[in-house]
ZAGUTOR-698857 format. One record per residue (C-alpha): residue number from 1; x, y, z; residue in three letters. Coordinates in steps of 0.5 Angstrom, whole numbers. Example, Ala and Ser with C-alpha at 12.3 -4.5 7.8 and 13.67 -1.06 7.14 Angstrom:
BEGIN
pos_X_Y_Z_code
1_25_-9_16_ALA
2_27_-2_14_SER
//
This chain:
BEGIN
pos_X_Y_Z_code
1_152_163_234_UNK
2_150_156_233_UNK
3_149_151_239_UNK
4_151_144_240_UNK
5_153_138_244_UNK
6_161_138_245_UNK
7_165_135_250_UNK
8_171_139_253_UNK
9_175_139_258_UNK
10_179_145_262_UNK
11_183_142_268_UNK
12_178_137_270_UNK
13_172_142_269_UNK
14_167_139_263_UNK
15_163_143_259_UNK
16_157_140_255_UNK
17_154_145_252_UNK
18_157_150_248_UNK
19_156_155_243_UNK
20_160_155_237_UNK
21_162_162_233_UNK
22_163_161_226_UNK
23_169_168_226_UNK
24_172_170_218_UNK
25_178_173_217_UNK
26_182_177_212_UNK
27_188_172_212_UNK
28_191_175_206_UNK
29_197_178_209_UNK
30_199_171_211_UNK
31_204_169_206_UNK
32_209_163_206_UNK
33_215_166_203_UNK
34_216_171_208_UNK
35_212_177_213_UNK
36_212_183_214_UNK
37_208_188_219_UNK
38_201_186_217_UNK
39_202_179_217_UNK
40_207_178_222_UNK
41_200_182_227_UNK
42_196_176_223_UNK
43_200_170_226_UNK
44_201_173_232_UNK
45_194_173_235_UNK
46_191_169_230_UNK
47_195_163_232_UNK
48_193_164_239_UNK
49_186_166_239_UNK
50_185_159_235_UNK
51_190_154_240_UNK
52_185_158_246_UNK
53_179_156_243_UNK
54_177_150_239_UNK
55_170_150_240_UNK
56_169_155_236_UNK
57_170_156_227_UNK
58_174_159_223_UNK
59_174_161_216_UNK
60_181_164_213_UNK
61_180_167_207_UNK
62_187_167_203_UNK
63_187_171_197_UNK
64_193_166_193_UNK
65_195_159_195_UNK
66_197_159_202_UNK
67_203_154_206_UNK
68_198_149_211_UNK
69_202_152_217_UNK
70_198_157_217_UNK
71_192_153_219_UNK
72_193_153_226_UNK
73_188_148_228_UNK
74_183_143_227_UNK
75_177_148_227_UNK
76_181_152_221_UNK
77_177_151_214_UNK
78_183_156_209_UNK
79_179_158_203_UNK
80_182_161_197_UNK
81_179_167_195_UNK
82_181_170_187_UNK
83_185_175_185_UNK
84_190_176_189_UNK
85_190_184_192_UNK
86_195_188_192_UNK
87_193_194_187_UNK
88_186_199_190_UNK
89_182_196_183_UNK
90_183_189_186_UNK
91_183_191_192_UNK
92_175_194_191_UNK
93_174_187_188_UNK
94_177_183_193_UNK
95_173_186_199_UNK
96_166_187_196_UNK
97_167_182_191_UNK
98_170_175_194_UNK
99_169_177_201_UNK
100_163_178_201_UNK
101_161_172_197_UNK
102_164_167_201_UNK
103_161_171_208_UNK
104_154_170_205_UNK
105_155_163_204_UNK
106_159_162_210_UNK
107_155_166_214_UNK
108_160_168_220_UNK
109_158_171_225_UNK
110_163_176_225_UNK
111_168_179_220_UNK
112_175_181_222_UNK
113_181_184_219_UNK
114_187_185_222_UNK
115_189_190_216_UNK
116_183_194_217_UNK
117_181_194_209_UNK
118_173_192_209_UNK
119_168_189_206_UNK
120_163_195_205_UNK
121_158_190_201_UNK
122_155_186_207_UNK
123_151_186_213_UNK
124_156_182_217_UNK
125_159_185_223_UNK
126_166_187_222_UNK
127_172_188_226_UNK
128_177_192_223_UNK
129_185_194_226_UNK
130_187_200_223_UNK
131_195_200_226_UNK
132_195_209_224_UNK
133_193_213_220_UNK
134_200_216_216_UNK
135_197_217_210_UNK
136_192_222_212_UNK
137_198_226_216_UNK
138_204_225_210_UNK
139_200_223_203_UNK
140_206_225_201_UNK
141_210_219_203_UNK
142_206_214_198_UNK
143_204_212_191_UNK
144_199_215_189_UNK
145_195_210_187_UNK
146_196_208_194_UNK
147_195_214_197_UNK
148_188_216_194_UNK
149_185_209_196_UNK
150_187_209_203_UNK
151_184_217_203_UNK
152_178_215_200_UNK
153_176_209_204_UNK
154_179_208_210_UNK
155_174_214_213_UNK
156_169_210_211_UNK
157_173_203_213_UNK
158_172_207_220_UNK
159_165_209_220_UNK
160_163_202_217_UNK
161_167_198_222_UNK
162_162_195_228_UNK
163_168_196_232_UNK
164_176_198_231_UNK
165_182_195_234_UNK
166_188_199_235_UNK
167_195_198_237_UNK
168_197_205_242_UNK
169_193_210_246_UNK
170_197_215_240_UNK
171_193_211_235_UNK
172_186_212_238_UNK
173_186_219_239_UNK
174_188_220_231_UNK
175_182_216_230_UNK
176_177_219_233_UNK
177_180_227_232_UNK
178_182_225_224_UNK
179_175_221_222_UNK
180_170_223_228_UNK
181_168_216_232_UNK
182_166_215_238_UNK
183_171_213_243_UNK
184_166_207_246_UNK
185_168_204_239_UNK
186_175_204_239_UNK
187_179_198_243_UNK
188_187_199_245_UNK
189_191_193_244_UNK
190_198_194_245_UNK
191_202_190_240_UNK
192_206_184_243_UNK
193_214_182_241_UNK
194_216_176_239_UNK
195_218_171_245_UNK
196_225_169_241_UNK
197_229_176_242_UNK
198_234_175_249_UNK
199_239_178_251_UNK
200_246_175_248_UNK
201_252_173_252_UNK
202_259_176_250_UNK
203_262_171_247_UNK
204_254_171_242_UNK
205_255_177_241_UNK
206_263_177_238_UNK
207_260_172_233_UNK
208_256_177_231_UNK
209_260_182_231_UNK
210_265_178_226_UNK
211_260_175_221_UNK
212_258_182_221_UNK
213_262_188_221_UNK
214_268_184_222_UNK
215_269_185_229_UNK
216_267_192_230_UNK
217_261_195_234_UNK
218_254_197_231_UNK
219_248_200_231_UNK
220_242_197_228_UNK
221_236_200_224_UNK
222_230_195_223_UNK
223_224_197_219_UNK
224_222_197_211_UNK
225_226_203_208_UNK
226_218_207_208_UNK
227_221_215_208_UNK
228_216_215_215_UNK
229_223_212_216_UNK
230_227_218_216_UNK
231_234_214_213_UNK
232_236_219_210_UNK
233_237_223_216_UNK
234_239_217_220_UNK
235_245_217_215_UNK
236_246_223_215_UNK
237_246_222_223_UNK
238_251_217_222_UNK
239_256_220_217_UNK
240_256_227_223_UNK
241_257_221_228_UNK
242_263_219_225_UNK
243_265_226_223_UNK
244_266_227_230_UNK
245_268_221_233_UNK
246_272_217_229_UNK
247_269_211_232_UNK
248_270_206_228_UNK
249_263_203_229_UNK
250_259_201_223_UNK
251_251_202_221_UNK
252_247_196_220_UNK
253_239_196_216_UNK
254_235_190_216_UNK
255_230_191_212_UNK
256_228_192_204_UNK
257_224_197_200_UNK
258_217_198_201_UNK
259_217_203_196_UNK
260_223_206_190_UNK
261_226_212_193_UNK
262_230_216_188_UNK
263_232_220_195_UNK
264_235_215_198_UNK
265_239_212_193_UNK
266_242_218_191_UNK
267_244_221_198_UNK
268_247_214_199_UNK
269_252_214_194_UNK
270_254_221_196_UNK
271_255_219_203_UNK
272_262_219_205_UNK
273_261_214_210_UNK
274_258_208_204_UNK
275_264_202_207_UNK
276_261_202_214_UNK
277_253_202_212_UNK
278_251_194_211_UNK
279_245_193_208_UNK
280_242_186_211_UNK
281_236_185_207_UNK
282_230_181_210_UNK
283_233_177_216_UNK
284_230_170_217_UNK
285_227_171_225_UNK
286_232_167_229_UNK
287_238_172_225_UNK
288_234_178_226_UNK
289_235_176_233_UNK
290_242_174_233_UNK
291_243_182_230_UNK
292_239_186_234_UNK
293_242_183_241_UNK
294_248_184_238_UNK
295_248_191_236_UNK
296_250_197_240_UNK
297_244_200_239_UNK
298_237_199_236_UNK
299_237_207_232_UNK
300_229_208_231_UNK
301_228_215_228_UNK
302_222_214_225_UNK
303_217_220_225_UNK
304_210_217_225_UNK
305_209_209_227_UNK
306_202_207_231_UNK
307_206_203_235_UNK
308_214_200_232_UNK
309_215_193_234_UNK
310_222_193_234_UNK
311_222_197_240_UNK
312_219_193_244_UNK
313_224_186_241_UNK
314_230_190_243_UNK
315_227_192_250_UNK
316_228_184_250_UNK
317_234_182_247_UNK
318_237_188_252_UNK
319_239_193_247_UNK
320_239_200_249_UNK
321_234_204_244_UNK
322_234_211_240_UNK
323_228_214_237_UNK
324_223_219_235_UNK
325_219_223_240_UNK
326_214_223_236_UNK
327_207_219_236_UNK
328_207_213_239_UNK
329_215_212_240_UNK
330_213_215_247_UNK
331_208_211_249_UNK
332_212_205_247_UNK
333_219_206_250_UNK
334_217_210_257_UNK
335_223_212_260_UNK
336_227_207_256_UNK
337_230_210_251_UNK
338_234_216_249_UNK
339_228_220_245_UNK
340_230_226_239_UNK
341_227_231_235_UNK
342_227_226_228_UNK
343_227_232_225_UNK
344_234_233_227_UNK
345_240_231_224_UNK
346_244_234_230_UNK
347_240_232_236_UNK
348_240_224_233_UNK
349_248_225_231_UNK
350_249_226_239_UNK
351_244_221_241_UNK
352_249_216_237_UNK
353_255_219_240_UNK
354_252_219_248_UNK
355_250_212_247_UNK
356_255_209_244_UNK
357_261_212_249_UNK
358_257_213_255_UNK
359_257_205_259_UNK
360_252_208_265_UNK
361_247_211_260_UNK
362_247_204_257_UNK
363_246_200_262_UNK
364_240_204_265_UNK
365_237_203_258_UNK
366_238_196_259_UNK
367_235_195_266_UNK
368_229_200_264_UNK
369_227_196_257_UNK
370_228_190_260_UNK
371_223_191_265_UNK
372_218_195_261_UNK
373_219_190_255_UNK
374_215_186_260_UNK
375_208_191_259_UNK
376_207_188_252_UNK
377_206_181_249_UNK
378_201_178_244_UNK
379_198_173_249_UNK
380_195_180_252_UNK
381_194_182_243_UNK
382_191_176_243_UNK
383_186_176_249_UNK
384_183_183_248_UNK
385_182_182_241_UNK
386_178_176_243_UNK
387_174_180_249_UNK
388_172_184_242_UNK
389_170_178_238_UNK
390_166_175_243_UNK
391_162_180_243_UNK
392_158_178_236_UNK
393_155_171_240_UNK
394_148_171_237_UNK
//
């Protein structure tokens, strides 16, 4: 912390004497093409965190050229730092190598990662988001590059954390029964939702409905096609759904591949209900909330998440939710959706069934997610993990 004369002026109070703390942080995942989990977290609290508080330095650390609006304000410096990590040799190199260069020339006051990847190569204090802890539950489901890094260092990512950040209540129980840390050191910061999903007007959603699935309802899955997912027995859901009803009713999937999947591929081309599957890809945001608030349903039946964002934008564009019972889900959606066995095939299918036919239903989840969309935003993201930061003041 650095002491110096500044004049600032909060509703016609002024401040002469401020402290000034210089905060890096691990901006890799801010990418100008486009945006997934991580990045979208980044952005999210970032972006107010430094709008909130110009009297204080940060230091972006990019690992490739960046787009300038991602330097939320004048106190932003964005530096480049080589190579570009995306594989657990360049990752080791990234963290322990560039980081931990550029913070002894910078000399920050505090690290923060909004991934949880660390740098365990510098005495500077760091905070660490760690979202879940899947691949310590299903290795399976990753690579195995992927997978033995994440199970080699997170654990000590964990212990080498001056403090951790974590997303549901779920989350911070895992990791304190999973790597050991006290709980004193683990912060809950609920994620937020994006400002733009609303509810659609009729007419709104026809439009969709006809550039979508010419004309006919829909349910929506949003996410990358990670198997933690569980697609395939979503598909499978879905071609008992219209075995059993006839219903005309389509699937829509927002998202692309985190990773191949031979399983997945396969079992499509086998379904008999290919032609009303329509895979959307990546959506720009202003399209993804024109497509969730026109669905009939956000179908979620993902086995393991930390938090699941999707859950709380449909909650705001009034779209009724079927999920997972299992992890965080629950402790996202409340009372506000129909909950199912992921496992189960037949229970997801019947879940399908009572929420597409029964109007009743609907509506209480649409009343009941409106109100407990309410619980979470990223301006309260924002300022817990500030209340965190702050705390490194020297």
């Amino acid at each position: 912390m650095r002491a110096y004369l500044i004049y600032i002026r909060f509703d016609k109070i002024s401040c002469l004497l401020c402290l000034k703390m210089r905060i890096a942080v691990n901006t890799r995942f801010l990418l100008r093409s486009k945006m997934e989990g991580f990045g979208w977290f980044t952005y999210e609290t970032m972006k107010r965190i430094v709008e909130a508080h110009p009297e204080h330095e940060f230091y972006f650390y990019f690992d490739r050229s960046y787009d300038q609006k991602f330097i939320f304000g004048e106190n932003v410096k964005g530096f480049v730092l080589p190579p570009q990590a995306r594989h657990p040799i360049l990752f080791k190199w990234w963290f322990n190598g560039s980081v931990s260069r550029a913070m002894r020339k910078h000399k920050p006051d505090v690290f923060f990662s909004p991934d949880g990847y660390l740098s365990l190569k510098t005495s500077v204090p760091q905070v660490a988001v760690i979202h879940d802890l899947n691949f310590e539950h299903h290795p399976e489901d990753l690579p195995r590059n992927a997978r033995l890094y994440l199970k080699k260092y997170f654990p000590r990512f964990a212990r080498k954390a001056d403090h951790i950040i974590t997303v549901s209540e779920f989350s911070k129980q895992d990791i304190i029964s999973t790597y050991g840390i006290d709980s004193e050191k683990i912060t809950v910061a609920h994620n937020g939702g994006s400002e733009e999903f609303r509810p659609l007007l009729d007419e709104e959603k026809q439009i969709v409905r006809d550039q979508l699935t010419d004309g006919k309802s829909y349910f929506v899955f949003v996410g990358a096609l990670h198997p933690r997912k569980n697609v395939p027995r979503l598909f499978k859901a879905f071609e008992k759904f219209k075995s059993d009803t006839n219903s005309q009713t389509k699937l829509v999937i927002v998202g692309e591949k985190m990773f191949r999947n031979t399983e997945l591929e396969t079992l499509y081309n086998k379904l008999s209900v290919k032609a009303d599957i329509i895979f959307t890809g990546h959506l720009s945001s202003d399209r993804l909330t024109q497509v969730v608030g026109g669905a009939r349903s956000l179908v979620f039946p993902s086995y393991f998440e930390g938090f699941g964002i999707p859950l709380v934008e449909a909650m705001k564009a009034h779209c009724p939710i079927i999920c997972g019972n299992k992890t965080a889900l629950p402790e996202v959606v409340g009372d506000a959706a129909v909950l199912v066995d992921p496992y189960s095939v037949v229970d997801l299918a019947s879940a399908m069934i009572k929420v597409n036919t029964d109007s009743e239903l609907r509506r209480a989840l649409i009343s009941k997610g409106a109100e407990r969309s309410k619980l979470f935003s990223w301006d309260q993201t924002a300022k817990k993990i500030w209340d965190v930061l702050q705390a490194y003041e020297n």
